[in-house]
N, C-alpha and C positions, 0 to 999 in steps of 0.2 A: 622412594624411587619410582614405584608404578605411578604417582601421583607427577612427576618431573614426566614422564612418557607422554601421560594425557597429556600435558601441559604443551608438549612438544609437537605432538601430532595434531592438537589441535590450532595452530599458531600453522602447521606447514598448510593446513586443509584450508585455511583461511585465505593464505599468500596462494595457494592452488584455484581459487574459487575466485580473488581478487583479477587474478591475471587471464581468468577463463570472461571474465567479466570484460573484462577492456575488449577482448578479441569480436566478445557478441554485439556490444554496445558500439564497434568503429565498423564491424565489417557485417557483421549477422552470426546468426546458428547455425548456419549454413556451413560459414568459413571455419568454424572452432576446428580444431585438429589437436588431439589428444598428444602428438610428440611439441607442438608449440608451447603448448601447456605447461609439458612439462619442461624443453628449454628454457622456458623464459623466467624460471621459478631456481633450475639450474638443478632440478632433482632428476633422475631417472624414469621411463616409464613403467617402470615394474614398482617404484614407489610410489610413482601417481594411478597407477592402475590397483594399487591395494587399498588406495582411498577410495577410488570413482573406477566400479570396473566397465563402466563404458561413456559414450559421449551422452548419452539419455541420462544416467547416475549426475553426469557434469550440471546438467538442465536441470533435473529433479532440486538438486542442491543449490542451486542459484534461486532457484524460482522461491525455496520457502526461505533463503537467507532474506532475499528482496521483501519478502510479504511480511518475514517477522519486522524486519526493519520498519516497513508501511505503518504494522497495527502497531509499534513501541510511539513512533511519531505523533498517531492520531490520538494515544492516550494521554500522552506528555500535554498535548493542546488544550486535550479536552481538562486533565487536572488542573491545568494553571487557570482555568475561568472555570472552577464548578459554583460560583455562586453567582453568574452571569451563562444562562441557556443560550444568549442568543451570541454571545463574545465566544462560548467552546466551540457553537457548532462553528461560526467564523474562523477558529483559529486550526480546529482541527481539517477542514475543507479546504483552505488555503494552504495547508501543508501537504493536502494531498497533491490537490493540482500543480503547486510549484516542484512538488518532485517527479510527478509526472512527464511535467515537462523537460525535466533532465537525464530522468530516468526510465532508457527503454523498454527495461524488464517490467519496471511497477506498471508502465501506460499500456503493454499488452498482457499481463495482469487481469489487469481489470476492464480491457474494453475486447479485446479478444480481436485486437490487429498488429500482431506481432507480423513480420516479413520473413519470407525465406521460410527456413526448416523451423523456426520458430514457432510459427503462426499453428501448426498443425499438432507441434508439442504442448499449443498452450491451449490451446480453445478448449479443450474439456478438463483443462484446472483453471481456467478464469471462472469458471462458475461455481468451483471448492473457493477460490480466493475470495470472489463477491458474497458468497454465503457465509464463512469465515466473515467478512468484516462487517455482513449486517446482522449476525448475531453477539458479536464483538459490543457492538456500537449500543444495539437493543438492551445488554445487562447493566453496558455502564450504567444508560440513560434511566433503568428503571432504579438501579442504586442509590443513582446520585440526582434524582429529581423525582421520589415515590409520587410527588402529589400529581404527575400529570395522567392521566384516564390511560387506563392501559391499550385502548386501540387506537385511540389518537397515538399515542407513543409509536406505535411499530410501525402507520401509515406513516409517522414524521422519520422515522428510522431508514424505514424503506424510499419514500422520498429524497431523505438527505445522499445515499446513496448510488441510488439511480440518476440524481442530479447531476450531483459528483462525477460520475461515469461519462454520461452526457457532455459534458463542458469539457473536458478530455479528449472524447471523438471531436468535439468541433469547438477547437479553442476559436473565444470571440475577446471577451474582454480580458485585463489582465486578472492572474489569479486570484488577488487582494476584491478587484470590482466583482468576480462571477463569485466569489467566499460570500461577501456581505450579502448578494441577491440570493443566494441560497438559503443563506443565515436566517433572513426573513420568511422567505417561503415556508421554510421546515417548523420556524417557531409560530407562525400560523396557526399550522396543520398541526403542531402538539397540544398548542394550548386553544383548540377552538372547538373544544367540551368542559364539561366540570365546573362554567362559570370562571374560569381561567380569566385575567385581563392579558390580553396583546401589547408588550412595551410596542411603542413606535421605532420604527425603523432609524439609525442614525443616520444623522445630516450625512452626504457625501462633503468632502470638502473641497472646497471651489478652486 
């Protein structure tokens, strides 16, 4: 039975968190209103208030659902090419920026221009979130490719992320075209000690 409880509360916190989402994501964190919330879910305030007891609780909760979400995506990428450095950063970068682009919470996240009441709740956890994914990103890389020189790694690390970030503030090309320019850059800057050889960059195609 306690085990059917959790089960239950955590499916309603979900559907609570889901519908708090649509509200930030159409109108802003401005507009959220804790009775909307909870109508539109069709529960009471006093049981949405014993999940999230305020609208900041609502935000806290969004914010690390969005960022677990983020780092699950960039890993999934980076596993499926662990034996191509320069196809994981590619796939992981192009995941980020394509959900970036769909996604309000991840894009002020990590560049720290949310709007509204947003922007003021996020600016000093966009920089927990950017630290979070470039020590995320630093353990895979030394895991899953020991041989590269340990300070090329974390300038490549660091780079990949700050790129990342970059090309989000100022979307130019699509997120497939800014992935691959990244892709290259980072694998550069990892393998350009140790005697490392540089694959060449792949054809774009015509």
């Amino acid at each position: 039975m306690p085990r059917f409880r959790e089960t239950v509360r955590t499916l309603l916190r979900e559907r609570l968190l889901d519908a708090a989402y649509e509200t930030v994501a159409d109108r802003g964190f401005d507009k959220l209103r804790m009775a909307h919330v909870a109508g539109a879910v069709g529960v009471s305030r006093q049981t949405l208030y014993s999940e999230f007891p305020s609208k900041e609780a609502v935000g806290e909760a969004l914010f690390q659902r969005e960022l677990e979400r983020c780092l699950v995506g960039i890993q999934e990428g980076l596993d499926a090419h662990r034996d191509d450095l320069r196809a994981a950063i590619e796939a992981a970068v192009g995941f980020t920026l394509t959900l970036a682009g769909r996604n309000p919470l991840i894009r002020a996240m990590l560049t720290s221009t949310g709007e509204d009441g947003l922007l003021s709740y996020l600016t000093t956890r966009s920089a927990a979130a950017f630290d979070t994914a470039t020590a995320m990103a630093d353990a895979y890389a030394a895991e899953a490719w020991p041989t590269i020189d340990p300070v090329a790694r974390e300038l490549a690390v660091d780079a990949a992320v700050r790129l990342t970030a970059s090309h989000i503030v100022q979307v130019g090309a699509s997120p497939e075209e800014s992935a691959r320019r990244i892709a290259d850059t980072v694998v550069r800057v990892a393998l350009s000690t140790g005697g490392e050889t540089v694959p060449p960059p792949r054809a774009t195609p015509a």
